[in-house]
C-alpha positions as CSV (number, residue, x, y, z in Angstrom):
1,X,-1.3,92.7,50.1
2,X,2.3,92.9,52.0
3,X,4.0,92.7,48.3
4,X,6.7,95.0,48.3
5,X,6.8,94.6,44.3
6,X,3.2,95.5,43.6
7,X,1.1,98.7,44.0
8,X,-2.3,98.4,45.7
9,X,-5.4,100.4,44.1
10,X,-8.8,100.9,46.0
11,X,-11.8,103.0,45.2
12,X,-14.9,104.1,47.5
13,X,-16.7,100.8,46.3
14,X,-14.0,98.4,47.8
15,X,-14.9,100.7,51.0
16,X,-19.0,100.1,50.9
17,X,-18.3,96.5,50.3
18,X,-16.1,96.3,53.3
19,X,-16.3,98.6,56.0
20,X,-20.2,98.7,56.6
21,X,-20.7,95.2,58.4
22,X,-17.5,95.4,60.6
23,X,-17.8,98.6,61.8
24,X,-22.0,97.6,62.2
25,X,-20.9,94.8,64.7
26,X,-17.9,96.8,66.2
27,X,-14.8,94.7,64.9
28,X,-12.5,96.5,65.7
29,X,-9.4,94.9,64.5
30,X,-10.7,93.9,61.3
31,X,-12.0,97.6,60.4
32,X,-8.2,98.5,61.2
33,X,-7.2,96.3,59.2
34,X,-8.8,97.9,56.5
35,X,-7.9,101.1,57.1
36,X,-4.5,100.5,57.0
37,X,-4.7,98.9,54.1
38,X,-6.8,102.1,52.1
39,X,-3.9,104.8,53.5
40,X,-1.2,102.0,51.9
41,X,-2.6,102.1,48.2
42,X,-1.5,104.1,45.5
43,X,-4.8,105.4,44.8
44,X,-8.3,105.3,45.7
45,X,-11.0,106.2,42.9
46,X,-14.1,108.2,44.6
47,X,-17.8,107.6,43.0
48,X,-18.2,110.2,40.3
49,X,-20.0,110.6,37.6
50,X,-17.5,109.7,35.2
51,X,-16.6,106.6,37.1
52,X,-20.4,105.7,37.1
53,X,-20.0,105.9,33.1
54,X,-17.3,103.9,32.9
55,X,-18.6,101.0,34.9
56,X,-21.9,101.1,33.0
57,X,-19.9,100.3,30.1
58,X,-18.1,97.4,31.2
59,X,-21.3,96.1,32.7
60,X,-22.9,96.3,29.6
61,X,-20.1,95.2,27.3
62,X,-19.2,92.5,29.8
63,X,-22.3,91.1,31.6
64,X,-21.0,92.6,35.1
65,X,-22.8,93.3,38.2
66,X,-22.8,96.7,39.6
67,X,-20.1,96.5,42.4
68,X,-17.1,94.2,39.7
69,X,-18.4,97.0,37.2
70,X,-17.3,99.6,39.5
71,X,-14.0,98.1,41.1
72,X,-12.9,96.8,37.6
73,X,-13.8,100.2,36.1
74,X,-11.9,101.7,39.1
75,X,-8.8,99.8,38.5
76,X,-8.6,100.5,34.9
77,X,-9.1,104.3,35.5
78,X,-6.1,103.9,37.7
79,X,-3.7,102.3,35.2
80,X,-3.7,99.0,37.4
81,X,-1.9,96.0,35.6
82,X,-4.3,93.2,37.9
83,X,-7.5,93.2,39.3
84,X,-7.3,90.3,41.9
85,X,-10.7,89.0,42.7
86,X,-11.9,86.2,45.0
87,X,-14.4,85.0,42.2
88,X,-13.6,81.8,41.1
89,X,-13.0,81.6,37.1
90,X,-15.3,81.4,34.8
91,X,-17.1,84.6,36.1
92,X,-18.1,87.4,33.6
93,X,-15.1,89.3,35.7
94,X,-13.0,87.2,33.2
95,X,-14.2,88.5,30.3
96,X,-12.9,92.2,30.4
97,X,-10.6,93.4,28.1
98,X,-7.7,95.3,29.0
99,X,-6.7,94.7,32.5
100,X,-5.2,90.8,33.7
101,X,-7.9,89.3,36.1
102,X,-6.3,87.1,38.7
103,X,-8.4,85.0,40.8
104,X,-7.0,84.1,44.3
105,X,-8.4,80.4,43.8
106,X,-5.9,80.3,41.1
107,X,-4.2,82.4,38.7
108,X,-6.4,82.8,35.1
């Protein structure tokens, strides 16, 4: 997250994945953690309609869950090179076309 050579992309799904439970139970650090690191990225994709489209798509072309749907649909939209996951390969994130999936357990 601290590379100076990459640009960081979020979208309001990245958000409901991870703000909900620390800021439930009060954790105070980690939500600022997270904060900071949403005003740091060169974009942030909100839920719309067309984003909702997009990520059906994928799902459906890809065998995706709803939430790697949205994120991966969210990082395409936003012309990101990488979509790093912690999903271990082998996933259906794998699969898609047109963007490089990286896992954090090791590059695919």
């Amino acid at each position: 997250m601290a590379d100076d050579h990459r640009e960081s992309f979020a979208c309001d799904n990245v958000k409901l994945e991870l703000l909900p439970k620390p800021t439930f139970e009060k954790r105070r650090v980690e939500i600022e953690f997270y904060n900071e690191h949403f005003k740091s990225t060169a974009g942030s994709e909100p839920f719309s309609q067309e984003l909702g489209a997009a990520a059906l798509a994928l799902a459906k072309r890809y065998g995706l869950s709803a939430g790697d749907a949205l994120n991966l649909a969210a990082a395409i939209r936003q012309g990101a090179e990488e979509f790093i996951t912690s999903e271990l390969p082998g996933k259906p994130v794998f699969r898609v076309a047109g963007i490089r999936v990286v896992s954090l357990h090791g590059r695919s």
